[in-house]
VEXDREN-2710 file (C-alpha; in Angstrom, 1 decimal):
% VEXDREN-2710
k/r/px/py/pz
1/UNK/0.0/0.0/0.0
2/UNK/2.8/2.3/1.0
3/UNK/4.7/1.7/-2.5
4/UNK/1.0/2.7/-4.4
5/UNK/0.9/5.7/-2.4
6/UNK/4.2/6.8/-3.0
7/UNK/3.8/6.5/-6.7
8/UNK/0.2/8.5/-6.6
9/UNK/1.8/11.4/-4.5
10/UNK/4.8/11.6/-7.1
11/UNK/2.5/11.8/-10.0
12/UNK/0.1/14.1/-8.1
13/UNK/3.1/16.5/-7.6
14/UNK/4.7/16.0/-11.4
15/UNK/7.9/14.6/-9.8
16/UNK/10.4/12.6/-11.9
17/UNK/11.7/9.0/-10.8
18/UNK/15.1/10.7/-11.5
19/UNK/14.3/13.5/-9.0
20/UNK/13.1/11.7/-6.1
21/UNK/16.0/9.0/-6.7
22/UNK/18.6/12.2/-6.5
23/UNK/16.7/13.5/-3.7
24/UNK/17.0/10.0/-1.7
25/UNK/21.1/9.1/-2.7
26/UNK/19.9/6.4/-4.3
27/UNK/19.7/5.2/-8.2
28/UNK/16.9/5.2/-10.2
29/UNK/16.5/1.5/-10.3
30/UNK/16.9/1.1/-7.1
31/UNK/13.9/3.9/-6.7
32/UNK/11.5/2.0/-9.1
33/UNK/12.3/-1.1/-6.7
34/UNK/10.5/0.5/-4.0
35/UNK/7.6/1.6/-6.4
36/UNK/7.5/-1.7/-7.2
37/UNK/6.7/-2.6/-3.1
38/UNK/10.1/-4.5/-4.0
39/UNK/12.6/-2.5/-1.6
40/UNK/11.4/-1.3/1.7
41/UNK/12.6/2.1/2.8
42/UNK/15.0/2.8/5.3
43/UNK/14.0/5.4/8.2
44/UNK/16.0/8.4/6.6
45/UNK/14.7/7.5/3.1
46/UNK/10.9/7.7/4.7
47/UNK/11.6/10.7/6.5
48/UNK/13.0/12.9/3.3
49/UNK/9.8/11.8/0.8
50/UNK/7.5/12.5/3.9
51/UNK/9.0/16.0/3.9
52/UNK/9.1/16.4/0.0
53/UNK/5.7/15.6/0.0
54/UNK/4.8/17.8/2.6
55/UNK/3.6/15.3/5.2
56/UNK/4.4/14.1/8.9
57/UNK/6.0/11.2/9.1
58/UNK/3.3/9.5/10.5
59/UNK/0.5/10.3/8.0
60/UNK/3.2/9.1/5.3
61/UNK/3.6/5.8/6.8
62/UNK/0.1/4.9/7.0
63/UNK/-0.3/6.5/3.5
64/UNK/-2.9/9.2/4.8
65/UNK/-2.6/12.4/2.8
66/UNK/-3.3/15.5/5.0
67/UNK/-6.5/17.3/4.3
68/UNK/-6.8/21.3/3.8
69/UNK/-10.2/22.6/3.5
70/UNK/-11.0/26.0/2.2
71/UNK/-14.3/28.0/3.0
72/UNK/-15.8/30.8/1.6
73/UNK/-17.9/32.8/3.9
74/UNK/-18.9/36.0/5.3
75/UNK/-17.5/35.6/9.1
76/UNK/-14.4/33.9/10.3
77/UNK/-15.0/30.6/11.7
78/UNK/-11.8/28.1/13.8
79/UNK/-11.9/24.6/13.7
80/UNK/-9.2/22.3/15.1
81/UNK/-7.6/18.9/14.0
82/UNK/-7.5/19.0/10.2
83/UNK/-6.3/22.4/9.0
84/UNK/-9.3/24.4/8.1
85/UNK/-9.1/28.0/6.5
86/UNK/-12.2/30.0/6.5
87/UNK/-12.1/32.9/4.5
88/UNK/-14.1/36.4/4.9
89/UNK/-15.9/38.3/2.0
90/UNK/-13.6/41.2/3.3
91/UNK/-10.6/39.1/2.2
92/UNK/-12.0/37.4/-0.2
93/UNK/-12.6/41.0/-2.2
94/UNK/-8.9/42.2/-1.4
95/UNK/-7.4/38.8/-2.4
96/UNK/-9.3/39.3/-5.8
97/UNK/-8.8/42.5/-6.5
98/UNK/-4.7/42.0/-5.7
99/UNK/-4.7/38.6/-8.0
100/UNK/-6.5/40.6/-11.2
101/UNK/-3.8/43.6/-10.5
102/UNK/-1.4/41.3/-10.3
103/UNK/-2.8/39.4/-13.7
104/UNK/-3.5/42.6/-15.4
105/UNK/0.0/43.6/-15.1
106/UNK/2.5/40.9/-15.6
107/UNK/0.2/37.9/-16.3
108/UNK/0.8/37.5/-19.6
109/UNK/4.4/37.1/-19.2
110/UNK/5.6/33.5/-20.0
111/UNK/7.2/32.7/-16.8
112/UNK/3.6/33.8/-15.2
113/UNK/2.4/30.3/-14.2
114/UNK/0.5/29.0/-11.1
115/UNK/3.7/28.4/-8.9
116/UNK/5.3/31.8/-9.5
117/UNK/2.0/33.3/-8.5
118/UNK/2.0/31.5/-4.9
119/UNK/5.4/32.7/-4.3
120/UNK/4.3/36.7/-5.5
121/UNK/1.6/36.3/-3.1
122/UNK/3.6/35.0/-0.6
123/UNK/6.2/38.2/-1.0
124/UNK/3.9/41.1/-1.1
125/UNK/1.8/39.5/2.1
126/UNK/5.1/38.9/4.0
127/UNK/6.8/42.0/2.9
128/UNK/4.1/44.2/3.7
129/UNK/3.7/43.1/7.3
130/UNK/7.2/43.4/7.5
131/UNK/7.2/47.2/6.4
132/UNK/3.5/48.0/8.2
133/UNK/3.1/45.6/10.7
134/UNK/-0.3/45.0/9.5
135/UNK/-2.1/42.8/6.8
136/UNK/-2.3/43.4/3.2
137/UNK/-4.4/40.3/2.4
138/UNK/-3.5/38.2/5.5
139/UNK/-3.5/34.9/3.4
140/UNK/-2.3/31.7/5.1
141/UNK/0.7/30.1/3.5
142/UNK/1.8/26.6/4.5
143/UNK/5.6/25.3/4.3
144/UNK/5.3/23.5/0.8
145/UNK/8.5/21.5/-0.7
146/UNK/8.1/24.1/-4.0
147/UNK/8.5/27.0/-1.4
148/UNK/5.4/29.0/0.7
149/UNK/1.7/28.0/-1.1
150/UNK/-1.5/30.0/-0.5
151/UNK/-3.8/27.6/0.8
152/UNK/-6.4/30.2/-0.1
153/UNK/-5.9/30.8/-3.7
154/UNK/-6.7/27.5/-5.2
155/UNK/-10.5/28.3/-4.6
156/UNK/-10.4/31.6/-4.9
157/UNK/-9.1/30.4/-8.4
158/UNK/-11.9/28.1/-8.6
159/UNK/-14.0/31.3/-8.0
160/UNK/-13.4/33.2/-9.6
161/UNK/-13.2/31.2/-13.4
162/UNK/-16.9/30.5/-12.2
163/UNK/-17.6/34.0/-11.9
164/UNK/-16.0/35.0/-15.7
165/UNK/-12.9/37.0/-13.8
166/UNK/-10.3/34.8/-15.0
167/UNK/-9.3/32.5/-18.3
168/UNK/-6.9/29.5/-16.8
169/UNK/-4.8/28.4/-20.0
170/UNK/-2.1/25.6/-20.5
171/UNK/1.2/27.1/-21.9
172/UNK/4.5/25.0/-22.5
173/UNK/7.5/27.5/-20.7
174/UNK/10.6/25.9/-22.5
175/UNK/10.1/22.3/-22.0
176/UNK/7.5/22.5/-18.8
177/UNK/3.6/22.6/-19.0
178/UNK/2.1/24.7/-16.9
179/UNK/-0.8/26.5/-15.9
180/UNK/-1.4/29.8/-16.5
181/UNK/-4.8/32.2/-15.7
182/UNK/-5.3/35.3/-18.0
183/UNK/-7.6/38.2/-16.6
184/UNK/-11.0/38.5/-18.0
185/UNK/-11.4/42.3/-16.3
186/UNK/-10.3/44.8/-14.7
187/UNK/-9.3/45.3/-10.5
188/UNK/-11.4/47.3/-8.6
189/UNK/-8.1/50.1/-7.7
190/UNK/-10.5/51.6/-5.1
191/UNK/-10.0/48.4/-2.8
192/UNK/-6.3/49.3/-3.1
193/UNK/-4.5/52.3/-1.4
194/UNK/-2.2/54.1/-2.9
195/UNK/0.3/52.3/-0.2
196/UNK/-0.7/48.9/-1.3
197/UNK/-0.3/49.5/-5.3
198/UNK/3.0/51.1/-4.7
199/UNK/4.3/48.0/-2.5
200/UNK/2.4/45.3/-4.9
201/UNK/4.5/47.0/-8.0
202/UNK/7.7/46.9/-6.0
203/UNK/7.6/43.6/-5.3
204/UNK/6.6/42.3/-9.0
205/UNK/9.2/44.8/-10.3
206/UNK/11.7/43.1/-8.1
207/UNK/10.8/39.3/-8.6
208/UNK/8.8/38.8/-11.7
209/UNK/11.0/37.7/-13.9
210/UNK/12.2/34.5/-12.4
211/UNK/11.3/31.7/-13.4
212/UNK/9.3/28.9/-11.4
213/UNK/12.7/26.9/-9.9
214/UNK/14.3/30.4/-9.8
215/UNK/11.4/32.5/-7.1
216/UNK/11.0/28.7/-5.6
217/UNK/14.7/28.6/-4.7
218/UNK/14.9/32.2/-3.3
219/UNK/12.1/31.6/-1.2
220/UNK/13.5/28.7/0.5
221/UNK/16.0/31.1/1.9
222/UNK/13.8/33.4/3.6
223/UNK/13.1/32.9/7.5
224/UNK/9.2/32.0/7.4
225/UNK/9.6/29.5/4.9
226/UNK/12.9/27.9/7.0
227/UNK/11.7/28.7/9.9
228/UNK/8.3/26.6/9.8
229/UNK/7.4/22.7/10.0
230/UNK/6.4/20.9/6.8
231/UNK/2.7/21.1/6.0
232/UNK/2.3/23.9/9.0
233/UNK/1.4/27.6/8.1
234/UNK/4.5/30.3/7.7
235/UNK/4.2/32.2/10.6
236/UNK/4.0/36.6/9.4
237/UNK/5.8/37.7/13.0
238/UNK/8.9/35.2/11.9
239/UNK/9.9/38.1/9.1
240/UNK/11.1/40.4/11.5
241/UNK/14.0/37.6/12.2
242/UNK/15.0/38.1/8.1
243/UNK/18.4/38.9/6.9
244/UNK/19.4/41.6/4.8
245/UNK/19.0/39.5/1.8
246/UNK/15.2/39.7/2.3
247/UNK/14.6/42.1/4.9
248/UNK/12.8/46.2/3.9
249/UNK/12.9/47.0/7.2
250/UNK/16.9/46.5/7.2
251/UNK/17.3/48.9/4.0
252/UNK/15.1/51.3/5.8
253/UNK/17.5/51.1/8.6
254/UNK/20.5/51.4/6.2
255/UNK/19.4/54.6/4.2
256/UNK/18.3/56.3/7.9
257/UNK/21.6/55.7/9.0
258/UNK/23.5/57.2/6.0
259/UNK/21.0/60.2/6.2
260/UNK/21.8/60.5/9.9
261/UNK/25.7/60.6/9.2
262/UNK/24.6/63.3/6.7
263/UNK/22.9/65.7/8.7
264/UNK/26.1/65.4/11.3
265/UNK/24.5/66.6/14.6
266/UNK/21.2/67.9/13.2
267/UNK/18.1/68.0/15.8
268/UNK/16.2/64.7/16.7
269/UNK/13.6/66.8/15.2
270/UNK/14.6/66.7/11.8
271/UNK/15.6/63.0/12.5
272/UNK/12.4/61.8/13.8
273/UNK/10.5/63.8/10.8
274/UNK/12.4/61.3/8.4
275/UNK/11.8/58.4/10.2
276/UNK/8.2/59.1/9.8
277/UNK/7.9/59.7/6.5
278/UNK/9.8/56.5/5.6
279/UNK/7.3/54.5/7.6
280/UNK/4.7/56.0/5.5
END
């Protein structure tokens, strides 16, 4: 049963024999064997697919797939055992109205596919807490083997093709299939500040262009993602632990301390005054 399941979760997840063999230290063969239900895995070898496939140990060796459950609804509602995400129409309509900005602006680019979106998501969300200390769309990303993964946006997807706001196409990016969603209208910019626009562009400026393997790697760098457990939600608090490779709050500090050298004895006044409009 166990040799079944891994096969199913491979396929589920596109994964090569090849990749999982490399990822184990083993040959391919010798991979195929186990497939097969013809090699039984040693306790290291369990505990490395359990992780690549995003599951606890314990739910891998009983072949039980964690469930996530989304809800649409108009209040918040928290359930415990099985991770359940209830979404409200409040972020429901931001969430929207940031994926068709989002869409409307760089979706057409070829590297645009499902996977790069997750990770977008995942920077402007984190990023903006880090700068504001407050919620932009407040979505709940879980610690996924292809970096942090919006458990939210797979239905909002869903929604949202139901609704005529989005187009989701298959496109080959060199030799990959993937999927991609095309916008069918336009946001609604009056949901958006002018804040939020200027931090969403920054952020697509700055990682839009990579590739799926490329914005996957960098992510798995950044203290959320390392920080959490497979299969758990990326805690938002955990970015003000980043390094300067990822941090905006440590730029921030950076530029106010050149400026402060600058001024060379200048009032707090003056100081302060800059301080606050940076934080703006």
């Amino acid at each position: 049963m166990l040799a079944k399941f891994i096969k199913q979760q491979r396929a589920k997840r596109n994964m090569t024999q090849e990749y999982l063999a490399s990822e184990l230290g083993i040959s391919r063969p010798t991979y195929i064997q186990i497939e097969r239900g013809g090699r039984e895995l040693t306790v290291s070898e369990a505990k490395k697919l359990a992780a690549i496939f995003d599951m606890s140990l314990e739910n891998f060796l009983v072949a039980k797939e964690p469930k996530f459950s989304v809800t649409i609804e108009e209040k918040s509602i928290k359930k415990s055992n099985n991770l359940q995400i209830r979404v409200t129409k409040k972020n429901l309509d931001k969430f929207k109205q940031v994926l068709l900005y989002i869409l409307n602006k760089i979706g057409g680019k070829p590297n645009i596919g499902e996977t790069v979106l997750h990770k977008l998501l995942y920077f402007i969300d984190f990023d903006y807490y880090e700068k504001f200390e407050e919620n932009l769309m407040g979505a709940t990303y879980i610690k996924n083997h292809h970096g942090p993964t919006s458990i939210e946006l797979g239905e909002i997807l869903k929604e949202m093709q139901r609704q005529g706001e989005i187009e989701a196409v298959k496109s080959q990016y060199f030799k990959y299939l993937q999927k991609k969603y095309l916008p069918r209208k336009r946001p609604n910019l009056d949901m958006l500040s002018a804040r939020e626009i200027e931090h969403i562009d920054g952020v697509l400026a700055r990682l839009s262009d990579k590739n799926a393997a490329e914005i996957e790697n960098y992510s798995h760098e950044d203290i959320p993602w390392k920080s959490a457990q497979n299969g758990k939600p990326l805690s938002y608090e955990s970015v003000f632990y980043r390094d300067e490779r990822y941090s905006t709050e440590f730029l921030r500090i950076v530029k106010a301390r050149l400026f402060c050298r600058y001024l060379k004895g200048s009032s707090l006044r003056i100081v302060y005054s800059y301080f606050e409009q940076e934080r703006r």
